[in-house]
N, C-alpha and C positions, 0 to 999 in steps of 0.2 A: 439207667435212664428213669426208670420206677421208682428209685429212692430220690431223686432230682424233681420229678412231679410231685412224689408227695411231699417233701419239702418246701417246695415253693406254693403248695396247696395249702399247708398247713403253713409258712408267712404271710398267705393271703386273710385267711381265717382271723389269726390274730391280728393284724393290722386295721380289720374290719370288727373287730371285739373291742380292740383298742378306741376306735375313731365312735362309740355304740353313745356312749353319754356325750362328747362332742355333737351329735347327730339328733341325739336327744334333746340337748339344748337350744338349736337351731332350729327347731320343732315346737318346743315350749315358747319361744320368743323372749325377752327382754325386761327382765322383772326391774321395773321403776321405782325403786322406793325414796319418794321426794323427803326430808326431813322439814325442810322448809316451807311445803308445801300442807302439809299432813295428810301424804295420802300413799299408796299402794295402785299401779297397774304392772299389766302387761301389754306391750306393745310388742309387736312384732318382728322390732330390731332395733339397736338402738337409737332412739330420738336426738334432737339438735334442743336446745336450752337457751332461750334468750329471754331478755325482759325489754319492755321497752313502755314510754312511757303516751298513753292515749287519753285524746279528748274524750271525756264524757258530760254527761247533761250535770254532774257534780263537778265539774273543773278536770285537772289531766290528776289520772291514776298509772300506777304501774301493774302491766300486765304482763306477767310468768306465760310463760309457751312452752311447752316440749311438744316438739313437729316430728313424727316421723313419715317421709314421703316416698313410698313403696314404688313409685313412678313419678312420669307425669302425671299422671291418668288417677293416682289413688294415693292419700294422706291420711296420717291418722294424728288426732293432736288431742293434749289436754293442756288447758287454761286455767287460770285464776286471776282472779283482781280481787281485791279489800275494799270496798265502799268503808266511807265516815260510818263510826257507830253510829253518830247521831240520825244519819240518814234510812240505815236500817231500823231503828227504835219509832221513827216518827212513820216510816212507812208500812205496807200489807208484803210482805213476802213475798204472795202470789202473786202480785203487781208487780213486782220486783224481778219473779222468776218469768213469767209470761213476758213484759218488754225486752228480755235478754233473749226469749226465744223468736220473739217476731224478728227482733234487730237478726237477727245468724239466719233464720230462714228465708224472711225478705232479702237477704243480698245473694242468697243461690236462686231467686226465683220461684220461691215456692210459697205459695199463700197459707198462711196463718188459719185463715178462716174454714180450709179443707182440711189442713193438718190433722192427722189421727195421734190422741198426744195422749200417753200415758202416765201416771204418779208413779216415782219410783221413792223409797226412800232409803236413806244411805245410812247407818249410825242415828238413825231417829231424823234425821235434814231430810227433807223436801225436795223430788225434783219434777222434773219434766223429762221426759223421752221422745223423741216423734223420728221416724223409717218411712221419708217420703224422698219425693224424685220427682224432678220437675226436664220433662225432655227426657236428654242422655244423664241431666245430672243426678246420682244418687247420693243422700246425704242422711246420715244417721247421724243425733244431736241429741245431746241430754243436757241441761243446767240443775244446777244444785247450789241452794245458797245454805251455806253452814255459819250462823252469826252472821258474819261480815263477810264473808269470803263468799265472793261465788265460784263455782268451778262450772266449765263449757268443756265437756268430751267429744269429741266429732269424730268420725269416718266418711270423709268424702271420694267419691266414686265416680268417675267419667267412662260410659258405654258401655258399663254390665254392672247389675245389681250387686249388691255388698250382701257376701254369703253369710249365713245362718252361724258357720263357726269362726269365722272374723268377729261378729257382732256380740257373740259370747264368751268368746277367748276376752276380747279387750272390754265389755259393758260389764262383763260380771265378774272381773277379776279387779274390778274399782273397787277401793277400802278407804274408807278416812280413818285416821290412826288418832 
């Protein structure tokens, strides 16, 4: 009976030795490396990829998505669109970067003008940061316009704040390549 426990003690051992970097990688989360994008995250599991193509005040662009939605309740996404070179050369960046912020944080309800907004920057590009919550909704936002390309990072949040190692696993594991 002794040699039957420890047996089965020691299949248990290794079966859980076995499953250590499975476990570990479920842990790490979902390394994203866009080619076409030019960029590096980690998301938390693997994200959905679409494009689709939306009005903007320059006529319809296409806009990349990779959605990952942890719930109803909690998403985490990263975006791109390409503006006309000419549009980015004729205009201010920071006009550039600040309307793509109002536009994302006026549609969860949360005013622009209280926004606590930080400069981040990525590879030398420019962005914007803000960790606000309007109600139950919490919503963590960064843009970055690189050239042409903007990119919009988000983690959105319904009825409990977006913890400190959510926010740093996926905002600091952003790379432009």
């Amino acid at each position: 009976m002794k040699i039957k426990t420890t047996l089965l003690s020691l299949g248990i051992t290794l079966l859980m030795m076995a499953m250590l970097p499975l476990m570990a990688n479920a842990q790490k989360g979902y390394e994203l490396s866009s080619e076409q994008g030019n960029f590096f995250i980690i998301f938390p599991s693997e994200p959905s990829y679409s494009v689709e193509d939306v009005e903007t005040a320059v006529g319809k662009l296409k806009m990349h998505t990779y959605l990952y939605e942890e719930s109803n309740d909690a998403a985490y996404m990263v975006a791109y669109i390409d503006y006309p070179d000419d549009l980015v050369e004729e205009s201010d960046n920071d006009v550039l970067l600040e309307a793509a912020l109002e536009g994302a944080l006026s549609s969860w309800g949360i005013d622009i003008e209280e926004a606590k907004k930080e400069t981040t920057w990525h590879s030398g590009y420019k962005g914007i940061f803000c960790n606000e919550k309007n109600g139950d909704t919490h919503a963590a936002y960064e843009v970055i316009l690189a050239e042409n390309r903007l990119y919009q990072l988000a983690i959105l949040q319904y009825d409990k704040s977006i913890s400190k190692k959510s926010l740093s696993t996926f905002y600091d594991s952003f790379e432009l390549k």
